[in-house]
Backbone as JSON Lines, residues from 0, in Angstrom:
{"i":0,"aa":"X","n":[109.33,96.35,103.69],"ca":[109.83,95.04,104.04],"c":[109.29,94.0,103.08]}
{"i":1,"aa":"X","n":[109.98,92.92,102.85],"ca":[109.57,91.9,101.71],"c":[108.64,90.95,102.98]}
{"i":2,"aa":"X","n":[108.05,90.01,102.09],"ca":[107.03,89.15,102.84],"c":[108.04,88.23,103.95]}
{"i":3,"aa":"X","n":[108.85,87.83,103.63],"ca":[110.02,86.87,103.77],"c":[110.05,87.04,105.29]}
{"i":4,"aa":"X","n":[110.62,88.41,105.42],"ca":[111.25,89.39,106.04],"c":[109.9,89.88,107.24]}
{"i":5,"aa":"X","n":[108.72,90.05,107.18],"ca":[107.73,89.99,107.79],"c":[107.34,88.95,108.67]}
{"i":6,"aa":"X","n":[107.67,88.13,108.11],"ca":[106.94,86.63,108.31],"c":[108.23,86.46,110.24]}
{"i":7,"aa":"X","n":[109.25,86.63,109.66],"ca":[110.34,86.68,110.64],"c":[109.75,87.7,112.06]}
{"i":8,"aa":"X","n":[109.59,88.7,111.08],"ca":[109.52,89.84,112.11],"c":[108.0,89.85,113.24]}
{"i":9,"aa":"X","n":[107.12,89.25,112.34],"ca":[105.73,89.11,113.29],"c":[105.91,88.11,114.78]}
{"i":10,"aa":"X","n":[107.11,86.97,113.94],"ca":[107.36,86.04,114.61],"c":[107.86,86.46,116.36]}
{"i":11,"aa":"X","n":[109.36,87.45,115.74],"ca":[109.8,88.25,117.01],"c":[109.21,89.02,117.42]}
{"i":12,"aa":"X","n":[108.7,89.72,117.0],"ca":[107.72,90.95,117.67],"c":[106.76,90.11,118.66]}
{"i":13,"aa":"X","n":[106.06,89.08,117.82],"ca":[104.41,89.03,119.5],"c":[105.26,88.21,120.21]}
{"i":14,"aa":"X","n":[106.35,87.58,120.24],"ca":[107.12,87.11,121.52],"c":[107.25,88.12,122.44]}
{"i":15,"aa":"X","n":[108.01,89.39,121.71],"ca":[108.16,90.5,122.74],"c":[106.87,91.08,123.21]}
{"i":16,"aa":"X","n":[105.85,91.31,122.17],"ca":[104.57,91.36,122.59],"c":[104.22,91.24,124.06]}
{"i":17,"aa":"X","n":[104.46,89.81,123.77],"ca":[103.25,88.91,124.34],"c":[103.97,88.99,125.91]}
{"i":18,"aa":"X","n":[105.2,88.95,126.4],"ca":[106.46,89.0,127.49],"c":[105.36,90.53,127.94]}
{"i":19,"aa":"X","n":[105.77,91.79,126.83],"ca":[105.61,93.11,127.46],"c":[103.83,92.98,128.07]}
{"i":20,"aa":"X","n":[103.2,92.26,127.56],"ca":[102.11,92.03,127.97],"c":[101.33,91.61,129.02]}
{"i":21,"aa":"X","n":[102.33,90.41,129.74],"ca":[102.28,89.63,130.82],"c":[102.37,90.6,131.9]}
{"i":22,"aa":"X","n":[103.92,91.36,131.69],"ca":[104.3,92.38,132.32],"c":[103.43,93.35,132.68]}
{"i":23,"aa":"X","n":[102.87,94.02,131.78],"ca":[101.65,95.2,131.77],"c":[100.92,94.51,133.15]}
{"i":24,"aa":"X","n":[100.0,93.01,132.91],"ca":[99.22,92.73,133.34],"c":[99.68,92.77,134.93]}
{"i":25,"aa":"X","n":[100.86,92.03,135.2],"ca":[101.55,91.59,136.64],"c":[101.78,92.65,137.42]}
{"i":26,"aa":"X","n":[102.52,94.17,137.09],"ca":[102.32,95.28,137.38],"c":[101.16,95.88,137.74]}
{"i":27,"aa":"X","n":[100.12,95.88,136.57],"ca":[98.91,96.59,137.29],"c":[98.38,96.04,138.12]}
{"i":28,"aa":"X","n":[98.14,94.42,138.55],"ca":[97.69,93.67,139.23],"c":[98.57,94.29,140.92]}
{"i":29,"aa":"X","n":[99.6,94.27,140.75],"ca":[100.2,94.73,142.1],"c":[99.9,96.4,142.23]}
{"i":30,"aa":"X","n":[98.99,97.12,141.81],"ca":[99.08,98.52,141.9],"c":[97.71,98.51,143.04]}
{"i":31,"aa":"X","n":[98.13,99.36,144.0],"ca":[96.81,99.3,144.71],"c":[95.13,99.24,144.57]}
{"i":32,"aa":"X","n":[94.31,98.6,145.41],"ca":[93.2,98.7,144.69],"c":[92.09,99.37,145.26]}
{"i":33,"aa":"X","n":[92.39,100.73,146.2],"ca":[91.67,101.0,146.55],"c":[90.36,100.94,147.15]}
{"i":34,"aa":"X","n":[90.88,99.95,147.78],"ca":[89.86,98.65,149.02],"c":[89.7,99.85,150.75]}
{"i":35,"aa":"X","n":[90.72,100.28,150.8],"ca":[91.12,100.66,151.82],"c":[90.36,102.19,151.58]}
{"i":36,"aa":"X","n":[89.55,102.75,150.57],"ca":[89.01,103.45,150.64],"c":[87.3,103.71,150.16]}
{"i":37,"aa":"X","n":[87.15,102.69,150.15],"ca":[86.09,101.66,150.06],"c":[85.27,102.32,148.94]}
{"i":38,"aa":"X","n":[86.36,102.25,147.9],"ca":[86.2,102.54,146.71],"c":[85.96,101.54,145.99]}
{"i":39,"aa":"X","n":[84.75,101.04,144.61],"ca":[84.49,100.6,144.04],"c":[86.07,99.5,143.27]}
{"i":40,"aa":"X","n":[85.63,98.41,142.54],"ca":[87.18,97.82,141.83],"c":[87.69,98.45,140.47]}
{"i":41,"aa":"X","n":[86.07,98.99,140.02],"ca":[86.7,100.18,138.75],"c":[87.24,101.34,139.02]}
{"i":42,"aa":"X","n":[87.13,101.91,140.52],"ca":[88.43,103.04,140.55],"c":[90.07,102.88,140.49]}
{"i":43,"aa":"X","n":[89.97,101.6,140.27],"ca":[91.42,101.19,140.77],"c":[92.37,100.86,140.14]}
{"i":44,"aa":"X","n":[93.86,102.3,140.03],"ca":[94.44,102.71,139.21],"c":[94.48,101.06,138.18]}
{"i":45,"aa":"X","n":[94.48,100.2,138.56],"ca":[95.13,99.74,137.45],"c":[94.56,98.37,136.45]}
{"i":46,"aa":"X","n":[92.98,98.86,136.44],"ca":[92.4,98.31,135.93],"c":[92.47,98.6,134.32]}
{"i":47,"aa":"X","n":[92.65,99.68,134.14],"ca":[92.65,99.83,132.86],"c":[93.89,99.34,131.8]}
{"i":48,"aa":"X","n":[95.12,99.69,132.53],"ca":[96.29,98.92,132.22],"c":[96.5,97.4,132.39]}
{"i":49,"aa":"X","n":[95.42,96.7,133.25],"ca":[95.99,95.38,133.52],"c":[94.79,95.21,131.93]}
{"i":50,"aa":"X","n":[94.05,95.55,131.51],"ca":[92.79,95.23,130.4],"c":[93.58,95.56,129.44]}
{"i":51,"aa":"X","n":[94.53,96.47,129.25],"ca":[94.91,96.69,127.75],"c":[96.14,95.72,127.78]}
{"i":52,"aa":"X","n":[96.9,95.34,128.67],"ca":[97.96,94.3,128.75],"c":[97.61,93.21,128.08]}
{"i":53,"aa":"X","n":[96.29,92.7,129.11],"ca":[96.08,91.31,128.82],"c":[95.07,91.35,127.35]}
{"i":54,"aa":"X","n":[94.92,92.56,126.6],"ca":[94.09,92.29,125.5],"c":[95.79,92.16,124.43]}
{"i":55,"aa":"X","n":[96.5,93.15,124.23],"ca":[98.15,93.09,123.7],"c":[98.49,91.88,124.04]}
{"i":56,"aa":"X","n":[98.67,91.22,125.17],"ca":[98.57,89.38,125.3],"c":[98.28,88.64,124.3]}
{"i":57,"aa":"X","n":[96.79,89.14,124.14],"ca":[96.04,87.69,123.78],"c":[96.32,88.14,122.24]}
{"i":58,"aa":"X","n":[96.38,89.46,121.69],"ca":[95.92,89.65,119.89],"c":[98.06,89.28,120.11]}
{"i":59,"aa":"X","n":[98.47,89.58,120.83],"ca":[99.88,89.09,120.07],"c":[99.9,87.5,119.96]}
{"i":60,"aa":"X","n":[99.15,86.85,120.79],"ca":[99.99,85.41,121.08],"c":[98.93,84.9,119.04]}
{"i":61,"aa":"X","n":[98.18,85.27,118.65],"ca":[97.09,85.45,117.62],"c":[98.08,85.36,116.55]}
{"i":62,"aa":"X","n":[98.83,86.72,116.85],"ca":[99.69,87.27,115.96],"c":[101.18,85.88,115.34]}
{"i":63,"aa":"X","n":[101.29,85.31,117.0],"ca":[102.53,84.22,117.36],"c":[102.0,82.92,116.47]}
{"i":64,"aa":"X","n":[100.78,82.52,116.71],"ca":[100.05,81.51,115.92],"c":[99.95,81.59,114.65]}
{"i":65,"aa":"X","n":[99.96,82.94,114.31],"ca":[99.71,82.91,112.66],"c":[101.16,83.27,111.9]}
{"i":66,"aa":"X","n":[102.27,83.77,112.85],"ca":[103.52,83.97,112.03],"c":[104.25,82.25,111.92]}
{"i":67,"aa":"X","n":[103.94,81.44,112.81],"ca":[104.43,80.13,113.08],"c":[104.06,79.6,111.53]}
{"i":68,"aa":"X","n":[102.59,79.5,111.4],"ca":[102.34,78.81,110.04],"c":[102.58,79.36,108.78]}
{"i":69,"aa":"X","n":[102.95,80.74,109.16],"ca":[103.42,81.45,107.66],"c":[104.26,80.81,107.28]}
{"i":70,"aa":"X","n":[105.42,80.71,108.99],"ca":[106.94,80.1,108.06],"c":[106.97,78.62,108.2]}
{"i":71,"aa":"X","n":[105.68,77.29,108.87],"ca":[105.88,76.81,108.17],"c":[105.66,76.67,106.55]}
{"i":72,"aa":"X","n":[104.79,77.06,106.33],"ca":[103.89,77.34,104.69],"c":[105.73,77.61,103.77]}
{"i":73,"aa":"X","n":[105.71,78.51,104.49],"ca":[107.06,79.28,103.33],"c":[108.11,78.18,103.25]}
{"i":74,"aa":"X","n":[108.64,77.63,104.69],"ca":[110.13,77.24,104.95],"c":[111.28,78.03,105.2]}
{"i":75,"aa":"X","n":[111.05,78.76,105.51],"ca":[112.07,79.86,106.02],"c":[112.87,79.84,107.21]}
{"i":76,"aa":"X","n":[114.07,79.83,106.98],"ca":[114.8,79.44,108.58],"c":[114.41,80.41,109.32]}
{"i":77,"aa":"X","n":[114.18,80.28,110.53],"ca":[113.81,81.18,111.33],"c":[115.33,82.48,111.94]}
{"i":78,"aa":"X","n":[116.05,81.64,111.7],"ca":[117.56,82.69,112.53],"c":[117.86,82.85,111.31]}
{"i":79,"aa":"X","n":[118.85,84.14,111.01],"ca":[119.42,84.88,110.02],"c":[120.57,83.98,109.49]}
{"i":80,"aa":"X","n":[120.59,84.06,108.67],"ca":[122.56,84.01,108.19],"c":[123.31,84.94,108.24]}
{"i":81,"aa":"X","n":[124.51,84.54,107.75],"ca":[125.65,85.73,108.37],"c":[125.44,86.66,107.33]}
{"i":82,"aa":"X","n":[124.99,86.53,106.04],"ca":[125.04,87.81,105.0],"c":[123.62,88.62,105.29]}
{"i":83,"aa":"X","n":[122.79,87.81,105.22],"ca":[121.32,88.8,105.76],"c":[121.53,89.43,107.14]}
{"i":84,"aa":"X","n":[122.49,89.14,107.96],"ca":[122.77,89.42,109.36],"c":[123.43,90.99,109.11]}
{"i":85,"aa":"X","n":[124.81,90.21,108.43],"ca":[125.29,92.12,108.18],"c":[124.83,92.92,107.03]}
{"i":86,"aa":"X","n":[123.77,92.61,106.22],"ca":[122.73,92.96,105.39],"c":[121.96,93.93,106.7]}
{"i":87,"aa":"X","n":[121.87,93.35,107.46],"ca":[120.38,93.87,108.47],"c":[121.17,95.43,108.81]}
{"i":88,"aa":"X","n":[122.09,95.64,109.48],"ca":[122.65,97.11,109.76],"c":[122.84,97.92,108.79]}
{"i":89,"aa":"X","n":[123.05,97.63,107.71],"ca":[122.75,98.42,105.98],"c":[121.43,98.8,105.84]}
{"i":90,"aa":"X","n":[120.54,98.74,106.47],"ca":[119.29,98.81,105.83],"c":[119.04,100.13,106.62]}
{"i":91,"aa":"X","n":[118.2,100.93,105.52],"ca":[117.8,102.38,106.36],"c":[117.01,102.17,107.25]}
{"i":92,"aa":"X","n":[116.0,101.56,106.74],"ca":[114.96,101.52,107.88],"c":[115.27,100.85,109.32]}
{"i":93,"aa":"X","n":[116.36,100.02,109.6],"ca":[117.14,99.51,110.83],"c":[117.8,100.41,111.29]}
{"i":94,"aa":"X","n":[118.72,101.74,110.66],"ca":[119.36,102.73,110.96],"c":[118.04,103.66,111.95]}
{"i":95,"aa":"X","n":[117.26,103.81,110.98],"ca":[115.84,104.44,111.73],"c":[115.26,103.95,112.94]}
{"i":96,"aa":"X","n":[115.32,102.83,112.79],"ca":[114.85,102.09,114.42],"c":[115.89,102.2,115.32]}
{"i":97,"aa":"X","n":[116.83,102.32,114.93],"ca":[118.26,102.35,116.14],"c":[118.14,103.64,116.71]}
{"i":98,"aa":"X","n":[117.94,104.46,115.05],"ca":[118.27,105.93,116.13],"c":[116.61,106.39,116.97]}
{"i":99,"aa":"X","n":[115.68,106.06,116.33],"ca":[114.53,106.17,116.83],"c":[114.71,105.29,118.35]}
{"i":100,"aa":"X","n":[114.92,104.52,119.27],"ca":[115.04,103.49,119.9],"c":[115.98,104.4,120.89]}
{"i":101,"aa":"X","n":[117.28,105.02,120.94],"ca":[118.24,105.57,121.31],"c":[117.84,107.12,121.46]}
{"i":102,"aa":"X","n":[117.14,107.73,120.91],"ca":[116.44,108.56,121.44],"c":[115.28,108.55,122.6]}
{"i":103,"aa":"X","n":[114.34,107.63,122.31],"ca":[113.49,106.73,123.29],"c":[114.04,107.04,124.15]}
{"i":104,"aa":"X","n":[114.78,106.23,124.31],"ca":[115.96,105.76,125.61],"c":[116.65,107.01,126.28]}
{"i":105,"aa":"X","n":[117.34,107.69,125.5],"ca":[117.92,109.03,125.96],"c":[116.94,109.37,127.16]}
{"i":106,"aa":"X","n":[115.62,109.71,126.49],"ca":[114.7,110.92,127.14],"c":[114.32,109.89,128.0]}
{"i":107,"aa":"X","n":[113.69,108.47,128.03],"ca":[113.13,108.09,129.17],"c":[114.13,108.07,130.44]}
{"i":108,"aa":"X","n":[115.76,107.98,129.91],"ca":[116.55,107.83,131.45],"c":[116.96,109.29,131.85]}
{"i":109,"aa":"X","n":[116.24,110.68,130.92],"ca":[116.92,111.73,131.71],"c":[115.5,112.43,131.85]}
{"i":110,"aa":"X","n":[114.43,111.63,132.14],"ca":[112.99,112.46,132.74],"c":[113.34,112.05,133.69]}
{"i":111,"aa":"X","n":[113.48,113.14,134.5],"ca":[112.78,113.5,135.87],"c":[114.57,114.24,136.37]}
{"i":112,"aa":"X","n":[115.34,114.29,135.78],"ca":[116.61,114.26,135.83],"c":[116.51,115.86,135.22]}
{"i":113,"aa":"X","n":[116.28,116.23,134.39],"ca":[116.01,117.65,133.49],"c":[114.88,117.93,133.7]}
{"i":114,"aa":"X","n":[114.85,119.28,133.51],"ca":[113.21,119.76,133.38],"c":[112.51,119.46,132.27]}
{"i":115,"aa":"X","n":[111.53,119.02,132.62],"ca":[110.7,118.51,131.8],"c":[110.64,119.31,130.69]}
{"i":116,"aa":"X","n":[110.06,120.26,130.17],"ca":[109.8,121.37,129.07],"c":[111.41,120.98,128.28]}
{"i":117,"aa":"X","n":[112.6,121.61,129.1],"ca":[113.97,121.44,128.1],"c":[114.3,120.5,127.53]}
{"i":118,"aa":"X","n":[113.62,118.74,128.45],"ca":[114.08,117.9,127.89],"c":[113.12,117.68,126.55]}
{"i":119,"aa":"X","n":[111.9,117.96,126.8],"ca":[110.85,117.59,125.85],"c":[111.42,118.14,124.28]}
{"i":120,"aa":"X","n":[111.53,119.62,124.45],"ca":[112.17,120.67,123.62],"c":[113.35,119.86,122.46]}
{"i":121,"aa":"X","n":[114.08,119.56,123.57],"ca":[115.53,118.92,122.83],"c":[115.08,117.18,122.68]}
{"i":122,"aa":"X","n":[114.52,116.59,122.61],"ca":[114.14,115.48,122.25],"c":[113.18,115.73,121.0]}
{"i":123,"aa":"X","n":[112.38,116.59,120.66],"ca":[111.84,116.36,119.68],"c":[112.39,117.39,118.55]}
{"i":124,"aa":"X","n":[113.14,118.49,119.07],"ca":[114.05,119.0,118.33],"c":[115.16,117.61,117.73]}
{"i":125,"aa":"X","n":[115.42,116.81,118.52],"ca":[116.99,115.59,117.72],"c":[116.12,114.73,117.14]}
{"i":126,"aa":"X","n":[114.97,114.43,117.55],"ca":[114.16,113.95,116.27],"c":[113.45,113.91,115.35]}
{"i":127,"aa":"X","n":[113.07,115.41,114.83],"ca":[113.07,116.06,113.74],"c":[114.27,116.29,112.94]}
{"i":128,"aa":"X","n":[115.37,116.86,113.35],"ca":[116.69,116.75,112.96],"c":[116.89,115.88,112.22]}
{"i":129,"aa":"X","n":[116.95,114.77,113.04],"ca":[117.43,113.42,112.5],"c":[116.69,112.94,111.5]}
{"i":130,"aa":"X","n":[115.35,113.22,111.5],"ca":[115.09,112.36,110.36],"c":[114.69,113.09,109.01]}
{"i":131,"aa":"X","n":[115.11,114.14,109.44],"ca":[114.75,115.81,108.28],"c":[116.02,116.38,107.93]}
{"i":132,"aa":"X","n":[116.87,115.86,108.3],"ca":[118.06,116.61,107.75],"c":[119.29,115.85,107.17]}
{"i":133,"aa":"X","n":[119.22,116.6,105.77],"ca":[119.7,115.7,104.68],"c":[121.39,116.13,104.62]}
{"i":134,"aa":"X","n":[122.23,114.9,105.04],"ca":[124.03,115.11,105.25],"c":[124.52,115.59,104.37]}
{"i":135,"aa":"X","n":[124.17,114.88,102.42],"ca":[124.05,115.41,101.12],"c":[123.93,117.39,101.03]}
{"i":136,"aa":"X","n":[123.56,117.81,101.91],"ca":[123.34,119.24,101.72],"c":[124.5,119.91,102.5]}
{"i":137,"aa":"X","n":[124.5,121.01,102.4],"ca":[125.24,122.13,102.84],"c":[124.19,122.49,104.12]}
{"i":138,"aa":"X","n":[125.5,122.38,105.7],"ca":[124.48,123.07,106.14],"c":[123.76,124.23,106.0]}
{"i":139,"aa":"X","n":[124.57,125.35,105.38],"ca":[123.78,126.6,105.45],"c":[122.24,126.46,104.25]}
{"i":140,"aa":"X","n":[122.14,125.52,103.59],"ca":[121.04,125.28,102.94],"c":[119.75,124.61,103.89]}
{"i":141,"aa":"X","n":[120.22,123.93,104.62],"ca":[119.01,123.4,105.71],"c":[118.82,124.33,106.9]}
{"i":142,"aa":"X","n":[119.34,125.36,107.27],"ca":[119.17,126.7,108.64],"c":[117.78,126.75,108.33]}
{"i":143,"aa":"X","n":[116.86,126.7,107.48],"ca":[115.26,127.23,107.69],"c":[114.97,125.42,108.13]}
{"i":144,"aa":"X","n":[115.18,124.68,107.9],"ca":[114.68,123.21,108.49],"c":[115.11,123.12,110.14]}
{"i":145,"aa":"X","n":[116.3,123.39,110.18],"ca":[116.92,123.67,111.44],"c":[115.68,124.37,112.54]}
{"i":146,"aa":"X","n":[115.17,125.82,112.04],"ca":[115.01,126.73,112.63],"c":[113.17,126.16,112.83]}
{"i":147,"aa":"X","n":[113.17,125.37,111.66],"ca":[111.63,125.54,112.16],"c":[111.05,123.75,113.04]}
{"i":148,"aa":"X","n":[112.25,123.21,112.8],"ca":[112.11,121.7,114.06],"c":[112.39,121.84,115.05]}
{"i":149,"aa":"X","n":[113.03,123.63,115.72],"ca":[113.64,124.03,116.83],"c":[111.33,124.63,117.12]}
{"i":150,"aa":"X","n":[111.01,125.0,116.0],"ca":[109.56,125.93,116.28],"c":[108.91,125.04,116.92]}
{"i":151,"aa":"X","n":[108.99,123.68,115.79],"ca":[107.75,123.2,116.43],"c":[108.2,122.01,117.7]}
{"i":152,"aa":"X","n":[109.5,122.12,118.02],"ca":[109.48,121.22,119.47],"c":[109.25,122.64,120.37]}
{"i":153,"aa":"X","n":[109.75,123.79,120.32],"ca":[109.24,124.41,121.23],"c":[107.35,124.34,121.36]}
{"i":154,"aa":"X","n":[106.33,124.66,120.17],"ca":[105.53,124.4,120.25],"c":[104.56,123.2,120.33]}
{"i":155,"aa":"X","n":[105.18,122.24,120.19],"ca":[104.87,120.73,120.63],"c":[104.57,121.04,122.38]}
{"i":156,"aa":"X","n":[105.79,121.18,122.79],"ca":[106.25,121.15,123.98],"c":[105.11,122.0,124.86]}
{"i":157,"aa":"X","n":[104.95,123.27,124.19],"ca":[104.07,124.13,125.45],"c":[102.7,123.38,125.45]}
{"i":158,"aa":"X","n":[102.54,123.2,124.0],"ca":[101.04,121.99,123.76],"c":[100.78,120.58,125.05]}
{"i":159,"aa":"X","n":[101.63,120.23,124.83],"ca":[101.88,118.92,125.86],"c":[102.06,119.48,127.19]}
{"i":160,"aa":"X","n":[102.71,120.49,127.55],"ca":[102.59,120.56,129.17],"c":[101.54,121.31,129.36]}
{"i":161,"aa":"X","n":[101.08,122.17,128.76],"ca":[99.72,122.84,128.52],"c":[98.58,121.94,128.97]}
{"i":162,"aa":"X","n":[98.53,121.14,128.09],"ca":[96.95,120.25,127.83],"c":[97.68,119.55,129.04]}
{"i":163,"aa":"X","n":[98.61,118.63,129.84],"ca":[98.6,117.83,131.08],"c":[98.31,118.72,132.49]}
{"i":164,"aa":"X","n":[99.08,120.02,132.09],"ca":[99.09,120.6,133.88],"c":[97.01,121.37,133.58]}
{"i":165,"aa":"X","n":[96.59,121.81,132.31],"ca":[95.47,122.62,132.77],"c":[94.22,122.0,132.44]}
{"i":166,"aa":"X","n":[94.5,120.89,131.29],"ca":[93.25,120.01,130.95],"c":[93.04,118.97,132.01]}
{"i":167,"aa":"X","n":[94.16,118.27,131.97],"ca":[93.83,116.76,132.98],"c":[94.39,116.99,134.2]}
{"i":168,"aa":"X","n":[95.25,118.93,134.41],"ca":[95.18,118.73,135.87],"c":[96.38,117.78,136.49]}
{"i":169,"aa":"X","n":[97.31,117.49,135.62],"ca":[98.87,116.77,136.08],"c":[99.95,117.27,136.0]}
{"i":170,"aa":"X","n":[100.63,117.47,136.85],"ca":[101.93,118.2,137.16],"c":[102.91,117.38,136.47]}
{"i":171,"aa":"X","n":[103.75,117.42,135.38],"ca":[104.87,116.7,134.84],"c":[106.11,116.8,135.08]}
{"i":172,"aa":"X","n":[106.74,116.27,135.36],"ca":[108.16,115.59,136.29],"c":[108.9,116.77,135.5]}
């Protein structure tokens, strides 16, 4: 990314930051606090999440303060124009965040919906794929890339339900 182009992006980002942050905090604050089992306030699920919220809070709003004076320093309009606008969907690395983002999304609305292991499997199988497999080629030239992003989401996969159900002891959806 050019500086230009940064300066923009720090700007939007600790807004969203700083929103997902509040959020973190307001959530854990409503998570029980284990009063009723006259358990200490550090057992209580959601101390640790309301602390990393409100620390993502405070280093974004940091972040909000210091992108403000970049662009005054620079002068940079803050909203796009129409050519940097349809400039922005041309760019690989925006193609990458879309499909990266849309995968996200896929798997978070079909956990608990699929079995866990298949979905895991085929989510990190389409995103190895995707970002390892070159259109420019013949498929029968990429079948060993194919075969071995199919290996390691299967072995990702047993890793991750492995280490949750026998290390930490959590059953996954």
């Amino acid at each position: 990314m050019q500086e230009k182009t940064m300066v923009k992006s720090d700007f939007f980002a600790s807004i969203i930051l700083i929103v997902f942050g509040i959020l973190i905090v307001a959530i854990s604050l409503s998570m029980p606090t284990m009063a009723e089992k006259e358990a200490t306030i550090y057992s209580a699920p959601g101390l640790v999440p309301a602390f990393i919220g409100a620390v993502l809070a405070v280093l974004s709003f940091f972040m909000l303060i210091r992108s403000v004076a970049r662009i005054k320093k620079t002068g940079l309009p803050l909203l796009p124009t129409k050519s940097s606008f349809s400039n922005f969907f041309r760019d690989v690395a925006t193609r990458r965040i879309i499909i990266t983002l849309a995968l996200c999304l896929g798997y978070a609305l079909l956990l608990g919906k699929i079995w866990f292991p298949a979905l895991t499997v085929i989510y990190i199988f389409l995103f190895i794929v995707a970002f390892e497999f070159d259109w420019q080629k013949s498929f029968q030239s990429q079948l060993k890339k194919i075969f071995i992003a199919f290996i390691i989401a299967v072995v990702a996969t047993a890793v991750i339900a492995g280490t949750f159900r026998y290390v930490f002891l959590v059953n996954l959806p």
